[in-house]
C-alpha positions, -999 to 999 in steps of 0.1 A, spaced: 0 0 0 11 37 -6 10 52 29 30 17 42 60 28 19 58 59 29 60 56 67 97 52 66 108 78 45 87 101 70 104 85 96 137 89 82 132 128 79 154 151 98 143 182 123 160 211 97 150 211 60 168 197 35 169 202 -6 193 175 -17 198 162 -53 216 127 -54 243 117 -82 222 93 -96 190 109 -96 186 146 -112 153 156 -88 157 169 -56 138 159 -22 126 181 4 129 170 39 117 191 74 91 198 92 56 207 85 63 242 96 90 244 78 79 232 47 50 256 50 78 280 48 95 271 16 62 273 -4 62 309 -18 35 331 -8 17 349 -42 -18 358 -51 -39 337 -70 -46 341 -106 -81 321 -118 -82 342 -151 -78 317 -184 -86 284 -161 -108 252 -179 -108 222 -169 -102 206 -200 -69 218 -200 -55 193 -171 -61 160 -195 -74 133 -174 -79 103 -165 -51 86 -191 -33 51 -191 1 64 -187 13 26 -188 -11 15 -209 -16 -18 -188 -54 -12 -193 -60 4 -158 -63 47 -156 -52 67 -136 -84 70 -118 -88 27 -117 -47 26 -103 -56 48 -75 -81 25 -63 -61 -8 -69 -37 9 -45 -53 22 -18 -79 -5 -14 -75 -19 17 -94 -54 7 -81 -59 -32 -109 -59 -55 -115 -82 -82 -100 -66 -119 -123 -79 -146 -121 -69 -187 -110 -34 -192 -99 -28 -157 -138 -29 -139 -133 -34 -105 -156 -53 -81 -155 -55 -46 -128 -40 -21 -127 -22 4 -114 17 9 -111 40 39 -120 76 28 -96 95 56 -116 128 49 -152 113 68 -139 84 84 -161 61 64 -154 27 48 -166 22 12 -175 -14 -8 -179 -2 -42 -159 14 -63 -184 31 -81 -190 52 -47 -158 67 -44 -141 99 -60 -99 104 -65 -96 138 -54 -63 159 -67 -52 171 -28 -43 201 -49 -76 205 -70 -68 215 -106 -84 251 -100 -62 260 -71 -34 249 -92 -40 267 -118 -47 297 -97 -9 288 -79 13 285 -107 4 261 -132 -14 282 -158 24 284 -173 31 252 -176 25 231 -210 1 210 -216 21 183 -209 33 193 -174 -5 200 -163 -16 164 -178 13 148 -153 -2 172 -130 -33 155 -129 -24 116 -133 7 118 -108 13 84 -99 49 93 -87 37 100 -51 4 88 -28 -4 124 -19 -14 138 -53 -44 115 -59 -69 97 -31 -97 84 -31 -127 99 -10 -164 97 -6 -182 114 -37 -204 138 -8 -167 149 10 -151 157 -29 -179 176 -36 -174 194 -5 -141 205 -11 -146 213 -48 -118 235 -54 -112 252 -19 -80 256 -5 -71 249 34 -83 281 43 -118 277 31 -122 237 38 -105 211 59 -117 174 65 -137 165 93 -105 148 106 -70 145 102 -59 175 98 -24 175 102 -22 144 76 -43 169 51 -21 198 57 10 177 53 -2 162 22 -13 194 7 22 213 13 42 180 -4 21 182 -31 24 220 -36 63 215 -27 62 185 -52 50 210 -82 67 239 -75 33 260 -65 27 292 -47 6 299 -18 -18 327 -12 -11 345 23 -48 333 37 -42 296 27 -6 298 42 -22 313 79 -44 286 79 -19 262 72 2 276 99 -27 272 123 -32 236 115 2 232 118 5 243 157 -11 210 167 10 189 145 42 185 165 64 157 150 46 158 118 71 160 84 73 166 48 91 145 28 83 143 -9 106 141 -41 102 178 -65 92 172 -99 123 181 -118 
């Protein structure tokens, strides 16, 4: 499962931020605390003019094993495997939506949010990137924090709202981490409103990090 490999890379992270680049591997990884990643996301105002949808292609089969990006989301977050028929349908499983607390048995019942919704990305930074950039925007795979898979009633409720207009009813320090790697991951900007509230979620989060690999 995602969050299992993850758990030790979090736990591996050190107390003081780190941008390091390895020999072998041209993209860098940040490493600190939530506060401190908070900090390294640049504060900007938000630009909505221009923004469509339809300009964030999605849902693709980047490996074209059959599955999209929306189908390999759920295979790997379920926490009881479903069944893969023809042309990837899924049937049974189980997934935990974090954001209500409520387990799901149908696949058809669940949503994959983008923890960064393509609006508020657009708004950040990503209206100058190329189509191609905004497509891997929306099917990142690379990392667990990108995509997840919610209740349809608690993605709706979020729409395209930033920390400072929604949070979960729960977990709120996993949101907020998961929304600063994924804006630290892309290279995004934060609006001053969304960063206070951050920063206030972040208070009650002692010993929660950031560790995520930036898209080169």
């Amino acid at each position: 499962m995602r969050r299992t490999l993850l758990a030790a890379a979090f736990a591996a992270a050190t107390a003081a931020p780190l941008l390091t680049t390895s020999p072998a591997q041209a993209a860098e990884t940040f490493s600190g605390s939530l506060s401190q990643a908070i900090g390294a996301v640049s504060v900007a105002s938000e630009v909505r003019t221009g923004y469509d949808r339809d300009l964030f292609r999605h849902w693709i089969d980047a490996d074209g094993d059959g599955c999209d990006t929306r189908r390999e989301v759920l295979l790997e977050e379920a926490e009881e495997a479903p069944t893969r028929g023809s042309g990837c349908s899924l049937t049974g499983g189980r997934w935990y939506s974090y954001y209500d607390g409520v387990s799901q048995y149908d696949a058809a019942d669940l949503q994959i949010d983008h923890m960064v919704p393509l609006a508020e990305a657009w708004d950040s930074g990503a209206r100058s990137w190329s189509a191609a950039q905004r497509e891997d925007f929306a099917n990142d795979l690379g990392d667990p924090r990108p995509l997840i898979a919610v209740t349809g009633a608690e993605n709706s409720s979020k729409s395209d709202r930033d920390p400072a207009e929604w949070l979960p009813d729960r977990q709120h320090c996993r949101y907020a981490e998961e929304w600063v790697a994924t804006k630290i991951r892309w290279g995004l900007s934060q609006d001053s409103a969304e960063r206070s509230a951050l920063q206030q979620v972040a208070s009650g989060c002692t010993g929660t990090t950031v560790t995520v690999e930036v898209v080169g």
